[in-house]
Backbone as CSV, one residue per row, in Angstrom:
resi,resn,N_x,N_y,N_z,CA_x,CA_y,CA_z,C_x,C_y,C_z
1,UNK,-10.914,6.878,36.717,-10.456,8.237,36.476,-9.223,8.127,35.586
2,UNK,-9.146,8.587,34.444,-8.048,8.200,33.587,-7.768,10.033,33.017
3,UNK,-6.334,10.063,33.205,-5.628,11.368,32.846,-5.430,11.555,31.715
4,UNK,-4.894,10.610,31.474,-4.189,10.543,29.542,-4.468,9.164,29.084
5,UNK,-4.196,8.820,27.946,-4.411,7.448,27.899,-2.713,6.859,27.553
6,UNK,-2.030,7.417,27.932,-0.433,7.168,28.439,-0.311,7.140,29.528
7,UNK,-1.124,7.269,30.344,-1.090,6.957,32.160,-1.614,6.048,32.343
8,UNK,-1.367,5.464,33.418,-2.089,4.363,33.675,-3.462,5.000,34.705
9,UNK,-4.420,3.886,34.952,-5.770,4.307,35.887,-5.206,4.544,36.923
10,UNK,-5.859,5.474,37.785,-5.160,5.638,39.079,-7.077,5.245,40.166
11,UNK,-7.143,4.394,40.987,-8.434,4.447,41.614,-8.511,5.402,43.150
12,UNK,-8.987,5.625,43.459,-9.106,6.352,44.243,-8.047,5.988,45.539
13,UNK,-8.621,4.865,45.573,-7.774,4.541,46.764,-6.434,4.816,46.522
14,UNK,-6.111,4.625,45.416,-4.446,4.975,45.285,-4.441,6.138,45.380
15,UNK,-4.857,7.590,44.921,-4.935,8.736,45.399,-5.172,8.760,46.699
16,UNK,-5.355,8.655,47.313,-5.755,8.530,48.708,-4.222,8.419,49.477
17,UNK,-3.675,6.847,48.868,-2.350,6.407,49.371,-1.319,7.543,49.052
18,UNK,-1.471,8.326,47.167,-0.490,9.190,47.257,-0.644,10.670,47.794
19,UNK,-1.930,10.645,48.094,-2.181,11.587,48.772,-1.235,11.967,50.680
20,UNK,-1.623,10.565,50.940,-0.682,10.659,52.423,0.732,10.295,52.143
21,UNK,1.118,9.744,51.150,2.517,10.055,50.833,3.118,11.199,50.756
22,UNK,2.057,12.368,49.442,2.486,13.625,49.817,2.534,14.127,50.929
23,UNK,2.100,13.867,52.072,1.699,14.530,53.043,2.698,13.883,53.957
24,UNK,3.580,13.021,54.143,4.524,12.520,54.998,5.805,13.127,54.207
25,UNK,5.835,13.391,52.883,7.069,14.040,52.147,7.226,14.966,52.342
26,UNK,6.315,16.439,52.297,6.049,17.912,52.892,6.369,17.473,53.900
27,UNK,6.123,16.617,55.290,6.189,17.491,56.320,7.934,17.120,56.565
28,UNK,8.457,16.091,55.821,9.876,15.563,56.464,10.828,17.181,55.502
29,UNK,10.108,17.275,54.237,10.445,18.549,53.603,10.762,19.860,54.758
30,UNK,9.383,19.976,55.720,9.492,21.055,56.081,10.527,21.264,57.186
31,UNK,10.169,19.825,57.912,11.226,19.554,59.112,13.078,19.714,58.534
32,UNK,12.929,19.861,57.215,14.601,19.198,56.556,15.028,20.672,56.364
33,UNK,13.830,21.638,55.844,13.948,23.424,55.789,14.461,23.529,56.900
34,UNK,14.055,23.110,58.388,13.985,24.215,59.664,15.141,23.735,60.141
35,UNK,15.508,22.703,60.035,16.875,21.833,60.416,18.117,23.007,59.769
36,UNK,17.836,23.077,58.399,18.947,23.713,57.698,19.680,25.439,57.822
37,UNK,17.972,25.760,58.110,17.764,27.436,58.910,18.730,27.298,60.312
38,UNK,18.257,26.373,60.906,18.832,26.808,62.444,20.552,26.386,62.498
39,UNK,20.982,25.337,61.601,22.114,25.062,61.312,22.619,26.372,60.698
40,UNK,22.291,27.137,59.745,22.914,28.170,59.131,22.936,29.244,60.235
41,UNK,22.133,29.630,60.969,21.837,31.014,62.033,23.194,29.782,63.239
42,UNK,23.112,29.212,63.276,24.289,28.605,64.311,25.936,29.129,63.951
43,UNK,26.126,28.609,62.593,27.114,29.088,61.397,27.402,30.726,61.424
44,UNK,25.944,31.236,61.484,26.275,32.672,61.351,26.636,33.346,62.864
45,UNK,25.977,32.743,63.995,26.395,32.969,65.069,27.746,32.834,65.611
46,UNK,28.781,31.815,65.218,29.691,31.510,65.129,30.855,32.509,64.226
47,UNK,30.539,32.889,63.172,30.697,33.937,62.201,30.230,35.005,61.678
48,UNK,29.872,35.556,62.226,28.970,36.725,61.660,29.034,37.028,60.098
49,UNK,28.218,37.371,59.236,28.302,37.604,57.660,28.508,39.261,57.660
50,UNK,29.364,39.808,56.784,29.258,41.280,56.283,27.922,41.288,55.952
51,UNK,27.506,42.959,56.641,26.223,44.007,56.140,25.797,43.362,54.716
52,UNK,26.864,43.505,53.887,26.516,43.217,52.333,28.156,43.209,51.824
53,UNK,27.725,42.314,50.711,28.990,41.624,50.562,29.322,39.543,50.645
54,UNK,30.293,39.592,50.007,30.600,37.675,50.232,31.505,37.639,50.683
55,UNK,32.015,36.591,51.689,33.107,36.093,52.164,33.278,34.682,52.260
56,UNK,34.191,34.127,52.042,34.288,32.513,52.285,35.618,32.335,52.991
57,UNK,35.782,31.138,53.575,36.149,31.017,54.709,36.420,29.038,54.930
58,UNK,37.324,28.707,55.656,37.705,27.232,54.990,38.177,26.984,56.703
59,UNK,37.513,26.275,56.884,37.462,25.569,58.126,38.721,24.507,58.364
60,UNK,38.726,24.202,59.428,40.292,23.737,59.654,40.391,22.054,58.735
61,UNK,38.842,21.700,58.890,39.139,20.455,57.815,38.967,20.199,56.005
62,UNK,39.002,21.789,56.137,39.068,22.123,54.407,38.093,22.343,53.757
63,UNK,36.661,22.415,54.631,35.134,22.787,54.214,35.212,24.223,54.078
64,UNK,34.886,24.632,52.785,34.591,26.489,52.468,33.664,26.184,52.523
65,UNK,33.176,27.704,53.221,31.910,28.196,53.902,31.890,29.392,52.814
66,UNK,30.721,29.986,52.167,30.434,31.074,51.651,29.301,31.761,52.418
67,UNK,29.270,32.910,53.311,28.146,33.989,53.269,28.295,35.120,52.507
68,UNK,27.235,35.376,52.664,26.765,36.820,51.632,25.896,37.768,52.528
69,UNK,26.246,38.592,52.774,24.816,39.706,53.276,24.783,40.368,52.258
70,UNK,23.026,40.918,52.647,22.905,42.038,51.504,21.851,42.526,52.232
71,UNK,21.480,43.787,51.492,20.415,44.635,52.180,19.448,44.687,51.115
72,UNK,18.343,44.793,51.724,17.076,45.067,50.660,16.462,46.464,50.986
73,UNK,16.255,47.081,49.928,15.963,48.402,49.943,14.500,48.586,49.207
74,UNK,13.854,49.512,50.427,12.105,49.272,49.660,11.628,50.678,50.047
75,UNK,10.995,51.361,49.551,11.153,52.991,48.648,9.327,53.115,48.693
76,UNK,9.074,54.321,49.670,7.696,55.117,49.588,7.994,56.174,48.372
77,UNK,7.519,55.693,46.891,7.242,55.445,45.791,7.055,57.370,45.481
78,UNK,6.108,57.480,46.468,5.443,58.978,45.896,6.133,59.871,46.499
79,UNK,6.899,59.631,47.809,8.178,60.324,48.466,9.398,60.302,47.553
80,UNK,9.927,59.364,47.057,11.050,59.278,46.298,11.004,59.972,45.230
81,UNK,9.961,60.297,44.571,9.513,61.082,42.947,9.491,61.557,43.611
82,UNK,8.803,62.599,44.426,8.836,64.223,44.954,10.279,64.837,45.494
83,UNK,10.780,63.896,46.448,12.202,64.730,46.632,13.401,64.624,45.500
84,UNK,13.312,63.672,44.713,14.057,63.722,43.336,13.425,64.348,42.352
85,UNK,12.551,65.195,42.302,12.392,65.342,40.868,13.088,66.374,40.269
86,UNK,13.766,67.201,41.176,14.467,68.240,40.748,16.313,67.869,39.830
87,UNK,16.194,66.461,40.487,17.513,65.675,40.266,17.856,65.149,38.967
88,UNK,18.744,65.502,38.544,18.901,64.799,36.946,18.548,63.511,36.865
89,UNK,18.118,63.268,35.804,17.459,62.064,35.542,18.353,60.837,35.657
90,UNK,19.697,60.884,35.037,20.576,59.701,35.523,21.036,59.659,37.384
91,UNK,20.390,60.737,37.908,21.037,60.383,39.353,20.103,60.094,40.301
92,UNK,18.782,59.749,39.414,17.629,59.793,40.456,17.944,57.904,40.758
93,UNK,17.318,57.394,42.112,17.451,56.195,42.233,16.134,55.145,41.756
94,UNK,15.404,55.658,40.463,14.255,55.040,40.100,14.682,54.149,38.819
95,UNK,13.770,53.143,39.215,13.656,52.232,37.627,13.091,52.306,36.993
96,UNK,12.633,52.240,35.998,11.654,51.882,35.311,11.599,50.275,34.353
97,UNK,10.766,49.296,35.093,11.336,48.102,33.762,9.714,48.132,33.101
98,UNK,10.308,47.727,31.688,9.234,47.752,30.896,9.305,46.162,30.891
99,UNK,7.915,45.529,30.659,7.786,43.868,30.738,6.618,43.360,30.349
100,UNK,6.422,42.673,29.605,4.594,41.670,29.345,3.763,42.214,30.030
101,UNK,2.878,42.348,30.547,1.745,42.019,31.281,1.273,40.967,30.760
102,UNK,1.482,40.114,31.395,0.744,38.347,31.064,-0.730,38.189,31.285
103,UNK,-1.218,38.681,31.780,-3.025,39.421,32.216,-3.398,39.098,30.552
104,UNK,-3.035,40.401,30.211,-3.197,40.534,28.620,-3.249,39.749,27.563
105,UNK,-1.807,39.064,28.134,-1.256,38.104,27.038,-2.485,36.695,26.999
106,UNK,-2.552,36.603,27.992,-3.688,35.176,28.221,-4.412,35.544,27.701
107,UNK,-5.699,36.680,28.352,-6.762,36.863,27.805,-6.412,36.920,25.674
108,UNK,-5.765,37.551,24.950,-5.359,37.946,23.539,-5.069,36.187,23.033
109,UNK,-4.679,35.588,24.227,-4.041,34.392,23.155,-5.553,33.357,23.790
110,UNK,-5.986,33.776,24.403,-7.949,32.723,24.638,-8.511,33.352,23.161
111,UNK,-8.788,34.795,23.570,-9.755,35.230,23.099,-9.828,35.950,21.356
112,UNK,-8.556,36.356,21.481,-8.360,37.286,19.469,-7.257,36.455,19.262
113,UNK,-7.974,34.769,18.166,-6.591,34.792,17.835,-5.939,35.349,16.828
114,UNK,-6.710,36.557,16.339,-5.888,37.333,15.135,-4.790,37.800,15.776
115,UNK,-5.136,38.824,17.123,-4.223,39.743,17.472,-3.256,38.633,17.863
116,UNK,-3.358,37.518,18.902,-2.432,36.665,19.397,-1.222,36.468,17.648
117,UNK,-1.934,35.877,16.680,-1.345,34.969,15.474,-0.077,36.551,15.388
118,UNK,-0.115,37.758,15.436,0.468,39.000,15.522,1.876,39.238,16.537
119,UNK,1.198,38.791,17.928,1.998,38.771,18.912,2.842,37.424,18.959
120,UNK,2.792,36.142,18.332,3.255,35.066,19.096,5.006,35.310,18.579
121,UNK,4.943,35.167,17.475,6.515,35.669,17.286,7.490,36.207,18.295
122,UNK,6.765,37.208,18.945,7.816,38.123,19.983,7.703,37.265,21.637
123,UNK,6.515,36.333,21.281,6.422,35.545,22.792,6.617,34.217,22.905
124,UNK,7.326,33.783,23.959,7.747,32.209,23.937,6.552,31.889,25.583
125,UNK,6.071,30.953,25.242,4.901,29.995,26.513,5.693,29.089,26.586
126,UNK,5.959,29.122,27.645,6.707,27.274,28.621,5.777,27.168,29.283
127,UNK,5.384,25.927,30.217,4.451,25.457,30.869,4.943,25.413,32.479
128,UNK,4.112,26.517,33.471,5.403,26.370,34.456,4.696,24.809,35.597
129,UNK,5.638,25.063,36.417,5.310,23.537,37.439,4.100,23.567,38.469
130,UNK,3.163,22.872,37.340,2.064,22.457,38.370,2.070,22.547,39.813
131,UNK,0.838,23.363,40.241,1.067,23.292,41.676,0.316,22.535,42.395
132,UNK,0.534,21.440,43.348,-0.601,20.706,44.131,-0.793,20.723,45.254
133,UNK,-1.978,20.714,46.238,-2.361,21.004,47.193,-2.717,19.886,47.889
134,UNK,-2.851,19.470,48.703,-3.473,18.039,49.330,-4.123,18.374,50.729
135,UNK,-5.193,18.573,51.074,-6.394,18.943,51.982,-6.563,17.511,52.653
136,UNK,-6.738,17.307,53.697,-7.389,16.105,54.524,-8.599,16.912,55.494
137,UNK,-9.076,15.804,55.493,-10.738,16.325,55.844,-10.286,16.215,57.075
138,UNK,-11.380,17.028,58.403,-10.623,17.912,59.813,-11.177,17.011,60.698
């Protein structure tokens, strides 16, 4: 099974090996997440964080601590347009962002490369980070 011919062969069995490598790295990963969660909710128990807002804070052996609260705010869409609409337009609490649809963009840059050769100017493609999965049979 050869990837590139700048890689070296990889045989199965070695997939196999890095396969349970990945799979001993995730889980010390996940164990290293839950460690860090319950250490922080300990921290915060100890200190409580402002509603919203940062504070830092320097422990008697000179370690600053930074929390932050914040609130997340999430909006029944067709309620919010109906009781604002009477409201001037700068005081209503709606966004509007205009942005790609990347849907589009893929299909235009597979399929027309006229229209794409049109669009590429205004668009930059980076390659984002591979995602991998590793399944063991049950």
């Amino acid at each position: 099974m050869r990837f590139s011919p700048f890689v070296k062969e990889y045989t199965m069995d070695t997939m196999d090996e890095l396969a349970l490598k990945w799979s001993i790295a995730k889980q010390k990963e996940d164990k290293a997440r839950e460690e860090r969660v319950d250490i922080e909710n300990q921290i915060l128990a100890a200190h409580p964080a402002r509603e919203e807002g940062s504070e830092t804070f320097t422990t008697p052996h000179g370690v600053k601590i930074s929390l932050t609260g914040k609130l997340t705010y999430k909006a029944d869409m067709t309620k919010l347009l109906a009781i604002t609409a009477s409201w001037p337009e700068e005081a209503r609490p709606i966004k509007t962002e205009i942005k790609a649809d990347e849907s589009i963009l893929k299909a235009l840059r597979e399929h027309s490369p006229e229209a794409w050769l049109q669009l590429a100017p205004a668009i930059t493609v980076t390659p984002a980070k591979t995602g991998v999965k590793v399944v063991f049979k049950q």
